[in-house]
Structure formats: structure tokens, C-alpha cells
N, C-alpha and C positions, 0 to 999 in steps of 0.2 A: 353473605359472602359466598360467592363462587367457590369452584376447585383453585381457577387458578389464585385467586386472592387471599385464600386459603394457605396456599402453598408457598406464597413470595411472604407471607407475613410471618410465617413458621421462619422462613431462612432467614427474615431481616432480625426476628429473636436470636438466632443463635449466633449473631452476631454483635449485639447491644453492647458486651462492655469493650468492643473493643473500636467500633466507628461509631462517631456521634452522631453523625446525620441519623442513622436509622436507630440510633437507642429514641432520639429527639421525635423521629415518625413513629415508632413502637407506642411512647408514653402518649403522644396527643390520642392517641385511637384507642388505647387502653383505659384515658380518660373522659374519652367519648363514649364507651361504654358501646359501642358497635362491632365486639367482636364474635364471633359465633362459636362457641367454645366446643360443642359438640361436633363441631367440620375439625376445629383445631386438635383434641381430642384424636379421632379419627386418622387424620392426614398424617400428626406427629408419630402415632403409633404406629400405622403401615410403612411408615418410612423409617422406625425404627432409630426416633432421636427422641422420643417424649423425656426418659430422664435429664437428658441434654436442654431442652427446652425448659424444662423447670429448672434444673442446676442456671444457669442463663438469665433466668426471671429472675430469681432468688437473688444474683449475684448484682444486679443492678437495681435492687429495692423495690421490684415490682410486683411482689407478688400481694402489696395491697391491692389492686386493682383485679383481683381476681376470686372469683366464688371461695368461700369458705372451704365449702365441701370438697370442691376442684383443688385444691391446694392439698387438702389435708391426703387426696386420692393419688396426686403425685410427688407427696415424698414421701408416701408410701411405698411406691413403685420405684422410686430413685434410691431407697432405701434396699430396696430387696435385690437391684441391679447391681448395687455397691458391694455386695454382702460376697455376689455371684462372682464378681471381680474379681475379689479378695482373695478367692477360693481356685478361679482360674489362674492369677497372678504365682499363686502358689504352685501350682500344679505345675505351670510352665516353665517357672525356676526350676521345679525337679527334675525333668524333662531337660534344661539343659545341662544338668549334673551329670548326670546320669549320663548324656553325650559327650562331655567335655571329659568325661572319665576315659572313655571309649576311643580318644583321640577324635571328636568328629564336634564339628561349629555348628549349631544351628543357625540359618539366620531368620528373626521372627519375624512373619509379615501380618499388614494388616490392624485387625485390632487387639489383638494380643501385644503384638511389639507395639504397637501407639501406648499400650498400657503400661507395659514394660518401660517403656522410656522416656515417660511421663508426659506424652504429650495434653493431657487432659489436666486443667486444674483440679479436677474433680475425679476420680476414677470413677466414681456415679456415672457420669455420661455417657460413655459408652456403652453401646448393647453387641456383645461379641457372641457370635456362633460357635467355631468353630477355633482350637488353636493351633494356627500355620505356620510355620513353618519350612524355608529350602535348606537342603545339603545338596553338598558338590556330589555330580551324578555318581563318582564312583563311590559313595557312603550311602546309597538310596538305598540298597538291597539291606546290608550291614545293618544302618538306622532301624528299617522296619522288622528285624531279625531280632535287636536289642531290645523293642519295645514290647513284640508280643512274648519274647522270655520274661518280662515286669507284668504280667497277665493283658496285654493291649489287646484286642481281637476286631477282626472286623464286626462290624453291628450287623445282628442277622434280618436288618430292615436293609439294609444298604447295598449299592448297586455294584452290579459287576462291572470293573472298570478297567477298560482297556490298556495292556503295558504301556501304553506308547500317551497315555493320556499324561495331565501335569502334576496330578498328584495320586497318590496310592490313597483306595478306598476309606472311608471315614472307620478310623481306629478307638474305641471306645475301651474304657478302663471299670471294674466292678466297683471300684470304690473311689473315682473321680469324676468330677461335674461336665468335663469338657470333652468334647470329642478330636482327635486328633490327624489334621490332615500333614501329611508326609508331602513335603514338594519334588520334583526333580527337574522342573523347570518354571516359570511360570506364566506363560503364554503357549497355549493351544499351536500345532505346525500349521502354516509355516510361519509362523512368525515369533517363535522362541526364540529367532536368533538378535531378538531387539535383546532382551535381555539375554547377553553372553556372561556366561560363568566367571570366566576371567574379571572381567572389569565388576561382576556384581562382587566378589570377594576382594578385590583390593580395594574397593571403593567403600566396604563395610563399616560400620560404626560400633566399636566396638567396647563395652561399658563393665561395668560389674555385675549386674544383673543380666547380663544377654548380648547376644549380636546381633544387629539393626541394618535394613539399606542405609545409603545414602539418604539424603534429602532430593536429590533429584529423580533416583529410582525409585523411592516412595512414594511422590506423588504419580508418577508413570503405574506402578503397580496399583493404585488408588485406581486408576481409573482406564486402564487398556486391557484388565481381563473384564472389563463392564463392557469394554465397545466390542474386544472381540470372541473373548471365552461366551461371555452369556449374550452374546449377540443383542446387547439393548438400544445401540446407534441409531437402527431407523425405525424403532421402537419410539422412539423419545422419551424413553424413561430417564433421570436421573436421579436415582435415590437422596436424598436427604440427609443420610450417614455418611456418602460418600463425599458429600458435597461441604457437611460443616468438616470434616476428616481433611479433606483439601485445603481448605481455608486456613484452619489450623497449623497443615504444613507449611504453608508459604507464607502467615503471619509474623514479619519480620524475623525473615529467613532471608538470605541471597541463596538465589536458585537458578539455574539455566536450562532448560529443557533442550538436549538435541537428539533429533531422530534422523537416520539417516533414510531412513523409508518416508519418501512425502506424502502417499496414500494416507498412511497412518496418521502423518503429524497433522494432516491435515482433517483429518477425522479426531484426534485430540485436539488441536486445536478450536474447534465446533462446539465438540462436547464441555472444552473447558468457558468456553464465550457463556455457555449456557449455565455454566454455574454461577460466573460470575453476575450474571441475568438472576437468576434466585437470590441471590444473595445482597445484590440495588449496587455493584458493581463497586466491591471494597477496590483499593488500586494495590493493595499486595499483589492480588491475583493477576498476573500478568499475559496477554492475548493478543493474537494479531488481530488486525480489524478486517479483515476480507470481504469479497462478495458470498463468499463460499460458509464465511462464518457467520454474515446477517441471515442467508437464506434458511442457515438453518436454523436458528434462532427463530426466524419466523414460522418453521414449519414447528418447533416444537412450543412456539404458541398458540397454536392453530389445533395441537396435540393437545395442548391445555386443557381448549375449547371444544374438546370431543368433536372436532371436526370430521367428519363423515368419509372428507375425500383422503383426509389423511391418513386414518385409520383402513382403508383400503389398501393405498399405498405402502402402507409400514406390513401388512397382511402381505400382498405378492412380493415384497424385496425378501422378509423373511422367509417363504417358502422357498427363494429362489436358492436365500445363503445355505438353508439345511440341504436343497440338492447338490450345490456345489460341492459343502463339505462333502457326501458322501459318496460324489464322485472322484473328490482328492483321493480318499480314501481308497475307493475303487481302483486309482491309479497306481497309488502308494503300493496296492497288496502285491504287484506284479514284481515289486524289487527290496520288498521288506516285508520278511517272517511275522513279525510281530501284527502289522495290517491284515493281512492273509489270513493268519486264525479268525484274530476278531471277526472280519467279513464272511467265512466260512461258517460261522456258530449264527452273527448276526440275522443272515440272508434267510435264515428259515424263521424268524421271528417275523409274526406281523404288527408288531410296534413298530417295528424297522419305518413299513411303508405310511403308516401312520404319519408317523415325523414329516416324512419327505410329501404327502402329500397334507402336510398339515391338518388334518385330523386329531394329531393325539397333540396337549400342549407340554413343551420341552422346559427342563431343568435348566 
């Protein structure tokens, strides 16, 4: 098995009890005995779904068809991922007490609130980093002021982060698992104003354990700080976590995605054709059919295939977007304080030119 067949046969698993077609292609291949366990292995874990993949096997009777030893290796793992859950799940309820005290909503994004809201049959399946949450801007300062009075601190591995960026540096607790990111917005300028505060708080879902986006801002926040915060677009990365996390969202949901920006929709739109592409093209997942959307569908099979010209390509655009941002930047410092510093402190750093001439690789 290749990367790429590697990688569609991961996504057609994590889909098995819910489309027959590919539960139906899963079993015949699993009973062919032609799988490469040690690609699947590999692939499931850098992508950060192997609990997920075994919860999945499990749930559709398949984990006859698979190594003794390999079984017994992931629910071991799916075991200790649940444990970790449990323990975040907890942590995050206190976290909103503690705010809800304070007069101030969290709303939890991500895989913390997917857990919170039960979107997992399994709380096993998810591998969460970090627990996210936004407040409304004017609670941002207060929030972070409440937390490190509860002993919260910045982690003294963790990066100085600019005021104007979308969330306040990763906040860690002496006697808690998780680390804590503060939001005040969550798309990188200029394009925070997709998600406006307004409509993200009236449109909130709001439970007994927590407060949640929308279902239409969930899956947007699922996957536009991937296109534009961590710049993975003409990368053709699409993670695996992000991708069953989608799936999950819009699995007999009514949903409507609109964006008023077409650049963007149209680069969501791309990136979501391509999940649906991983995935043997469930029909929840709903896509325009474009030229715009096969081309790129072809290039990030092309990307699959360690294609040489592609990987070129996805090099010079990245180089390009890091100079741009730091020219926005550059622009910004001339009529906002907050730009200004950071570029003042930045400019003498030689990381800086690193980034911009792609030398150094970026977070």
C-alpha cells in the first residue's frame, strides 16, 4: 500500500458504521488480508485518529481481521486517550464554573467542546491538545486575569505572543493535564471579521455542561483556521482529525455554510471537496462541483504522490503568503500600537528573516 492508499483506507475506516458502501469495501480488503498495518499504524497516528480508528473497527465487528498483538497495542492506547479525556472533560467543566461565576460564557471550541457535547460515541476517539475556548473581547483580559489568580501561568517553553494575535499564549495549570488557550477571536487579520462576535454569541448552543458554536460555525472553525491561521491550503495537508471531526459534524445535521467573502468560500469549498475525497464521498458532506474544486482535488493528489512539481509549487506560494503576512504587518504598524511594538522588538530577531525567507519551518 502507498501513502495515498494508506490514507483513503484510514478515512474509509472511520467511517464504516455509518456508510455501507465503504464498511462493505473496508471488510472485503480486510478479508483479503492485503492491508499494510505498519503504513496504517503510522499514517493513523501522525494524523492523530488511531484511537478513533480502532473505536471504529471495534464498533463494526472488525477487529477479527486484525493482528492479535495490533489490537491488544490499540486499546491500549484508546484506553489511556479515554483516561486523558476524562480528566480534560473535568478540567474544562471547572473552567467554565469558575467563569460562569465570574459573570463571563466561555464558548468551547474544537475538540474539547466536540467532547463536551458529546459529539463522539466514544470519548476514546479523540486526541485533543489543547483546551479552547472564546470570550467576548471585552472579557479577554478579565478571563486571563481570573485564571492565572487559580495558579494558570504561561508555560516557560511557550512563545511570546503578539496582542493582536487570536489567542493569549498557552496557559498551563501545576496540577492539571491540559493546557489552556484563551481565544479573543478566531481567525488571524484580516479575516476575523468572518466570524463576528455578534452572530457567534447569538447563534451559541447553549447546554448544561458548556457553551458550544453553532453547527454551521463548527464546522467553519473545523477547518479555516487550517486554511488560514496555519496556512495548510497550498500545502495540501488535510489532517485526518479534522476531517473525521467534519464528517461527524454534518452526519445527519441540517447545515448551511455561508460566507460572504468568495475567496475564502472558495478555498473552503476546495479544501472541503477534499475531504469528502478521503472519506469515498459520504453525501452528508455537502460541495459545489467546480473547476476550481476538481483542480484542486487534483493537485492534492498529485500531493499524495509526492509529486515533485507540486511540492515546488506549494514551497514558492508559502514563501510568498509568510511575506505578505509580514508585510500586512508592516502596514498595520503605521496606524496600530499594538503592530508597532511587536515589529519594533521582532525586526531585530533573525528568526524573523528566516520565516520570510523560508529557512526556518513555521508553527
Amino acid at each position: 500500500m502507498n501513502y495515498q492508499e494508506t490514507l483513503f483506507f484510514v478515512g474509509k475506516c472511520l467511517t464504516i458504521n455509518h456508510i455501507d458502501k465503504n464498511k462493505k469495501i473496508i471488510e472485503e480488503q480486510l478479508q483479503n488480508n492485503s492491508i499494510d498495518w505498519d503504513a496504517v499504524v503510522k499514517i493513523s497516528t501522525g494524523h492523530f485518529v488511531f484511537p478513533a480508528l480502532y473505536c471504529n473497527l471495534k464498533r463494526a465487528n472488525f477487529l477479527q481481521y486484525i493482528p492479535n498483538d495490533l489490537v491488544a497495542y490499540m486499546k491500549h492506547i484508546a484506553h489511556l486517550n479515554k483516561e486523558r479525556n476524562e480528566k480534560i472533560i473535568e478540567q474544562a467543566k471547572e473552567i467554565n464554573e469558575l467563569l460562569l461565576a465570574n459573570d463571563i460564557t466561555p464558548i468551547f471550541l474544537k475538540g474539547t467542546g466536540n467532547l463536551l457535547e458529546g459529539l463522539y460515541e466514544d470519548i476514546a476517539e479523540r486526541m485533543v491538545g489543547d483546551i479552547d475556548f472564546i470570550v467576548a473581547k471585552n472579557n479577554y483580559l478579565k478571563t486571563i486575569q481570573i485564571l492565572k489568580k487559580k495558579k494558570y501561568a504561561v508555560h516557560k517553553d511557550g512563545k511570546i505572543t503578539p496582542a493582536f494575535h487570536w489567542h493569549y499564549p498557552k496557559l498551563v495549570h501545576p496540577e492539571q493535564i491540559g493546557a489552556v488557550e484563551v481565544h479573543n477571536k478566531i481567525l488571524k487579520k484580516p479575516f476575523d471579521s468572518i466570524f463576528k462576535e455578534d452572530n457567534i454569541l447569538k447563534s451559541a448552543l447553549r447546554k448544561s455542561n458548556g457553551c458550544f458554536l453553532s453547527t454551521n460555525y463548527k464546522i467553519l472553525n473545523a477547518i479555516l483556521p487550517k486554511i488560514i491561521n496555519d496556512n495548510l491550503y497550498y500545502s495540501y495537508i488535510i489532517p485526518l482529525r479534522t476531517t473525521y471531526d467534519v464528517f461527524l459534524m454534518t452526519n445527519n445535521t441540517d447545515y448551511k455554510i455561508i460566507l460572504d467573502n468568495k475567496k475564502v468560500y472558495k478555498k473552503f469549498n476546495n479544501y472541503l471537496s477534499c475531504i469528502k475525497l478521503v472519506l469515498n464521498a459520504p453525501d452528508n458532506i455537502i460541495v459545489e462541483n467546480t473547476r476550481a474544486s476538481q483542480k484542486y482535488k487534483n493537485s492534492y493528489l498529485l500531493r499524495l504522490s509526492n509529486s515533485k512539481k507540486i511540492k515546488l509549487k506549494s514551497n514558492i506560494i508559502n514563501k510568498c503568503i509568510i511575506l505578505k503576512k509580514y508585510l500586512f504587518m508592516l502596514k498595520k504598524s503605521f496606524s496600530d500600537k499594538e503592530y508597532s511594538e511587536y515589529l519594533t522588538k521582532r525586526i531585530c530577531q533573525w528568526d524573523l528573516y528566516k520565516k520570510i525567507l523560508g529557512l526556518k519551518t513555521t508553527s
